[in-house]
C-alpha positions as CSV (number, residue, x, y, z in Angstrom):
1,X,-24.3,32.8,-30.1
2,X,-23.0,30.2,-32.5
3,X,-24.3,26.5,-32.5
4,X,-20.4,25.9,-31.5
5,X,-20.0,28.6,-28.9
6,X,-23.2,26.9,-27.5
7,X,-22.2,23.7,-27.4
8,X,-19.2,25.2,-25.6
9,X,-21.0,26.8,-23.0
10,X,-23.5,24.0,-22.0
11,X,-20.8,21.7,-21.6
12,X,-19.1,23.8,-19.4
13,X,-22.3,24.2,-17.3
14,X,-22.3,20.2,-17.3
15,X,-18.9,20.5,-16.0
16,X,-19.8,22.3,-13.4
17,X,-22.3,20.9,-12.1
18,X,-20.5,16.8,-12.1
19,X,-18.3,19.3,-9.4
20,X,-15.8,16.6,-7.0
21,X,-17.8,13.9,-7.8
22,X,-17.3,13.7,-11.1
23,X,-13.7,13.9,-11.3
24,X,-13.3,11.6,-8.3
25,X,-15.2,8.9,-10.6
26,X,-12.6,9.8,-13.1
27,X,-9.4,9.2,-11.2
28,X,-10.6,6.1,-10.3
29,X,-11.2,4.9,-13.7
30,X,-8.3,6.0,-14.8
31,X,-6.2,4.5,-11.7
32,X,-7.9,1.2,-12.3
33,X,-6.4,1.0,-16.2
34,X,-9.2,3.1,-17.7
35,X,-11.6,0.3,-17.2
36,X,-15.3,1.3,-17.9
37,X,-16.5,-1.6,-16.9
38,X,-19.0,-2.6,-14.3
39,X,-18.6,-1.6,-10.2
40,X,-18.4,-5.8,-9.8
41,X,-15.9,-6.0,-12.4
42,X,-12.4,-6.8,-10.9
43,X,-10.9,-3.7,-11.6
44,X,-13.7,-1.5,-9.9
45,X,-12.7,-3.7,-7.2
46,X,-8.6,-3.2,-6.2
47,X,-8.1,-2.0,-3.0
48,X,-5.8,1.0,-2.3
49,X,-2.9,0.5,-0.3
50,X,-1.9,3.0,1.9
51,X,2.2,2.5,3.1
52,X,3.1,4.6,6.1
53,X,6.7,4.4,7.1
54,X,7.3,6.8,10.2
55,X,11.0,7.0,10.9
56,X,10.9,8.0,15.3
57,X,13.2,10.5,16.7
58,X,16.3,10.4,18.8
59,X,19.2,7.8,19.2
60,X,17.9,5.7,22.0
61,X,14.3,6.8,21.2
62,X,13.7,7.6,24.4
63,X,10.2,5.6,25.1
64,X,8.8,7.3,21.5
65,X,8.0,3.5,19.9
66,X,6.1,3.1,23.0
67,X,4.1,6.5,23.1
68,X,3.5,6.0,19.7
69,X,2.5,2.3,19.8
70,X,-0.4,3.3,22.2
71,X,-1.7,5.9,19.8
72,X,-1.7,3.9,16.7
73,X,-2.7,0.5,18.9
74,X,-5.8,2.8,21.0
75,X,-6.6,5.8,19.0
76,X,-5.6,5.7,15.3
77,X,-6.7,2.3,14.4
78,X,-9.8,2.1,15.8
79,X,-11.0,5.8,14.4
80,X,-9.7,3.7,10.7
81,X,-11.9,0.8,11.7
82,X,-14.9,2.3,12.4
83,X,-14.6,4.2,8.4
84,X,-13.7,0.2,6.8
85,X,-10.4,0.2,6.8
86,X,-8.2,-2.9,7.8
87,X,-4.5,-1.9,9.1
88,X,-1.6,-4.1,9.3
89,X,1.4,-2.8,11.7
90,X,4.9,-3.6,11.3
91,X,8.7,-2.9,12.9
92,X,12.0,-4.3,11.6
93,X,12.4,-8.0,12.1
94,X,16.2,-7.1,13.8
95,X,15.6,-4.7,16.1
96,X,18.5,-2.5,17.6
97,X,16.6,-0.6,18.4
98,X,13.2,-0.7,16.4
99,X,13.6,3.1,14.9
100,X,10.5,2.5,12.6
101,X,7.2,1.8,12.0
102,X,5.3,0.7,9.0
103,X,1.6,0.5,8.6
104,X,-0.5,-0.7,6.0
105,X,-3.7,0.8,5.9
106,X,-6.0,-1.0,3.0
107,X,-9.1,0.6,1.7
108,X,-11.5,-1.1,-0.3
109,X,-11.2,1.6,-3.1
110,X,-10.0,5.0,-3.9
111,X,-13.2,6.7,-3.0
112,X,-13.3,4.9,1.0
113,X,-9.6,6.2,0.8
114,X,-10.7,9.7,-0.3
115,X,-13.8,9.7,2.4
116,X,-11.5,7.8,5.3
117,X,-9.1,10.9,5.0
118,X,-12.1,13.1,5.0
119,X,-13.9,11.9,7.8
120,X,-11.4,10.6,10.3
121,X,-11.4,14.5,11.4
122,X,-15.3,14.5,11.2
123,X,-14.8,11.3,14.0
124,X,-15.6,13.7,17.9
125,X,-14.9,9.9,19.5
126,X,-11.2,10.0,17.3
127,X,-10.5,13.6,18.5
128,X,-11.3,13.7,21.8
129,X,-8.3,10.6,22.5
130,X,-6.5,11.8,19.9
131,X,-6.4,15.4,21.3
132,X,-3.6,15.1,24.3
133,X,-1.3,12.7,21.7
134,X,-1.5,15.2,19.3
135,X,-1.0,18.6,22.3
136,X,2.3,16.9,23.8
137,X,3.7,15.6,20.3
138,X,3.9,19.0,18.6
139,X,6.1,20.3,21.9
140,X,8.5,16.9,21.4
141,X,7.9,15.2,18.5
142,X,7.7,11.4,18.4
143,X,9.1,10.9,15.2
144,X,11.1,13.1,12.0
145,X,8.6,12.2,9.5
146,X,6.5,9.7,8.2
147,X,6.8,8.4,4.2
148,X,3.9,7.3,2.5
149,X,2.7,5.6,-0.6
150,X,-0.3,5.5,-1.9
151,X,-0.6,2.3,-4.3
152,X,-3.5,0.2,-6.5
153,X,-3.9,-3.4,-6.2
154,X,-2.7,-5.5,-9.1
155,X,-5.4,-7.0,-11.6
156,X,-4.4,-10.7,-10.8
157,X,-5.0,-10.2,-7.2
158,X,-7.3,-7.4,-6.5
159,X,-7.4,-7.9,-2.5
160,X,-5.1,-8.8,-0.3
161,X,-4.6,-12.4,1.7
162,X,-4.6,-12.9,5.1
163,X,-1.5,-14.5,6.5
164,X,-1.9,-17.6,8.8
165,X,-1.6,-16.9,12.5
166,X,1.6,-18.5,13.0
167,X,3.5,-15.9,10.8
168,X,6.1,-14.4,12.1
169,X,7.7,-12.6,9.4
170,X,6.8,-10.4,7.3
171,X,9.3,-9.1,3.5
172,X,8.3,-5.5,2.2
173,X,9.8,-5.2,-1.0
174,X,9.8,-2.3,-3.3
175,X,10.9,-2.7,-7.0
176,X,11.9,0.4,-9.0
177,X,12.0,1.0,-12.3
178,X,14.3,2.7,-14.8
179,X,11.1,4.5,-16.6
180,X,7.0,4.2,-16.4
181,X,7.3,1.7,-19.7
182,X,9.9,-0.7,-17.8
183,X,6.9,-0.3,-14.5
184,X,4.5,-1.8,-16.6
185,X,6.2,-4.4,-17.8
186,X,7.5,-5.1,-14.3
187,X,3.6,-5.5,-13.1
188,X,3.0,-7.3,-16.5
189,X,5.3,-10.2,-15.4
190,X,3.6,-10.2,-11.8
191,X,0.4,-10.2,-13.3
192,X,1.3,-13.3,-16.1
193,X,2.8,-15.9,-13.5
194,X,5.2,-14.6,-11.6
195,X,2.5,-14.4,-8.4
196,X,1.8,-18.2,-9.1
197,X,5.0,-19.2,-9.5
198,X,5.5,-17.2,-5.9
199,X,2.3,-19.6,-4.8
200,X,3.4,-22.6,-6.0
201,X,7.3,-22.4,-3.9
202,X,6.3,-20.9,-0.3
203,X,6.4,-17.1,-1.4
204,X,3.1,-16.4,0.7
205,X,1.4,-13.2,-0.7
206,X,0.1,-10.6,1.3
207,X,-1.0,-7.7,-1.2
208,X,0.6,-6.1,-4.6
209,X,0.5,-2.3,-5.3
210,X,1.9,-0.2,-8.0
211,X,2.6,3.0,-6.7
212,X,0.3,6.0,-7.5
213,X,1.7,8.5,-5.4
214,X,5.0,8.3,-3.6
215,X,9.0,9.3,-3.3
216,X,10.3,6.4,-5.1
217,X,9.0,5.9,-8.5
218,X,8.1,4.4,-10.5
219,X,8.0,1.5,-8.5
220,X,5.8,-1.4,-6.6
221,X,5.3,-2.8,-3.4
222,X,4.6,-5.8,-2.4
223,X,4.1,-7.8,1.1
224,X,4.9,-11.3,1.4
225,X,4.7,-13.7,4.9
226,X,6.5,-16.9,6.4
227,X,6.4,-18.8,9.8
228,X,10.3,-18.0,10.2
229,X,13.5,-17.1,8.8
230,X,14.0,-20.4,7.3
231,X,11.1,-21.2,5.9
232,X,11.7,-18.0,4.2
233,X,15.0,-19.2,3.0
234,X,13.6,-22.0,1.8
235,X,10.8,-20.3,0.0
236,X,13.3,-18.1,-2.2
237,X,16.3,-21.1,-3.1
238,X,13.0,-22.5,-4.8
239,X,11.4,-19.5,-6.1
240,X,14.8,-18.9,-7.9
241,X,15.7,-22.2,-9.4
242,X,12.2,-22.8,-10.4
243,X,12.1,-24.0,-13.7
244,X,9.3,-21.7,-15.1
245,X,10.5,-18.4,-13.3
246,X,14.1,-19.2,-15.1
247,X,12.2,-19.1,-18.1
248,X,10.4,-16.1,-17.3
249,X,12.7,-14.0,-16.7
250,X,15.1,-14.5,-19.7
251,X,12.5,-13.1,-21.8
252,X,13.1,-10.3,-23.7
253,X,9.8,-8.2,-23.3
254,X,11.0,-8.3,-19.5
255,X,14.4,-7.2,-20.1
256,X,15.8,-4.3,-17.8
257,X,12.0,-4.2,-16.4
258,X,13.9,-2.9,-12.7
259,X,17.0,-1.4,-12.2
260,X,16.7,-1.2,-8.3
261,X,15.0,-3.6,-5.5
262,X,14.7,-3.4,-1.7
263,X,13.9,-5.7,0.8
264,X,13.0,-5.4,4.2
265,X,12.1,-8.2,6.7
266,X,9.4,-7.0,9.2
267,X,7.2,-8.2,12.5
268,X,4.1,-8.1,13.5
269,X,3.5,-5.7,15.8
270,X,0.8,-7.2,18.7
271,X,-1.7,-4.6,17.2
272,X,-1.8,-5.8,13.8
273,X,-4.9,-6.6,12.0
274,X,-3.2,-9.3,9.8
């Protein structure tokens, strides 16, 4: 055998045996902007965000919100707990009636999110409750579907804040993007001031993800808080006329950065974790 051919060979034997492991500790490196620095460093340490919008069945819902309420509120969040992961729980802030749910399930990196999903089916205590839910849901179905979006935290704020406990609303927005260039150089301008300039006029932050994996993309989500409608109002007349974010944004190099944004105003649902 050549000296190439066996150069070839052993490093597919190293390949091998690295195995899941290996190329777990590769996505992350690569999801966290090919950073090889230290597990301390800031990057090693974004959260994952995990967006779950389930959209429930039927016109007048028929009691599913509630059904499903108790399974996410007594079964789903605790089995989530006991793996280290925090879960915030949302409905629409009109509600007519509340069709949806949104949960926010943040892991403190992509390998607890890889092990959560792994082990949440190893959990007998998590089965055992979850068991009748999931026997008289696949008869009658609570809801059509659930979306989900898996996202990494943003380098200028690598974990999320906790609201105050007299929020009452909650905005989910979602920013897309006319290409993965334009994405960047959205998350660019949240990572070079917009964020402060959100801090510094009542826009409370919650968390900031750019979507990994998802049906809208490319794209980011991110979660802000207020006491009320108006202080929410309030928040954004000042946001927009601020004199640094009207400078910001006529800035070439952040020209045409989105082409599409969606806002949804949300509520705490009594189970929430934040």
């Amino acid at each position: 055998m050549s000296y190439l051919r066996a150069q070839n060979f052993n490093n597919f034997i190293m390949m091998k045996k690295v195995g899941f492991a290996g190329i777990l500790f590769a996505a992350s490196i690569i999801f966290s902007g090919c950073s090889t620095s230290s597990p301390t460093s800031e990057a090693s340490a974004k959260e994952i965000y995990e967006w779950r919008i389930y959209t429930l069945k039927g016109d007048s819902l028929c009691g599913n919100d509630t059904v499903l309420d108790a399974y996410l509120s007594e079964t789903f969040i605790p089995a989530y707990n006991r793996l280290g992961v925090t879960i915030g729980a949302f409905t629409p802030y009109v509600k007519e009636p509340a069709a949806s749910r949104y949960l926010l399930l943040v892991y403190p990196s992509l390998a607890a999110y890889h092990k959560a999903k792994t082990d949440v089916w190893k959990d007998q205590t998590f089965r055992n409750a979850a068991q009748p839910y999931f026997d008289t849901t696949a008869a009658t179905p609570l809801y059509s579907n659930f979306e989900s979006f898996l996202c990494e935290a943003f380098d200028v704020m690598p974990q999320m804040r906790r609201p105050d406990k007299e929020r009452t609303l909650f905005e989910y927005r979602i920013y897309h993007s006319p290409n993965e260039e334009a994405n960047q150089r959205k998350i660019k301008m949240f990572n070079n001031g917009e964020i402060n300039i959100f801090d510094r006029t009542g826009v409370n932050s919650v968390c900031y993800g750019a979507i990994l994996a998802g049906s809208r993309m490319p794209a980011l989500i991110y979660l802000t808080w207020y006491r009320d409608d108006t202080t929410r109002n309030e928040a954004w007349g000042k946001f927009r006329t601020d004199e640094e974010w009207v400078k910001m944004r006529a800035l070439p190099e952040y020209a045409n950065a989105t082409d599409e944004t969606k806002s949804i105003l949300l509520s705490p649902l009594p189970y929430s974790q934040f």
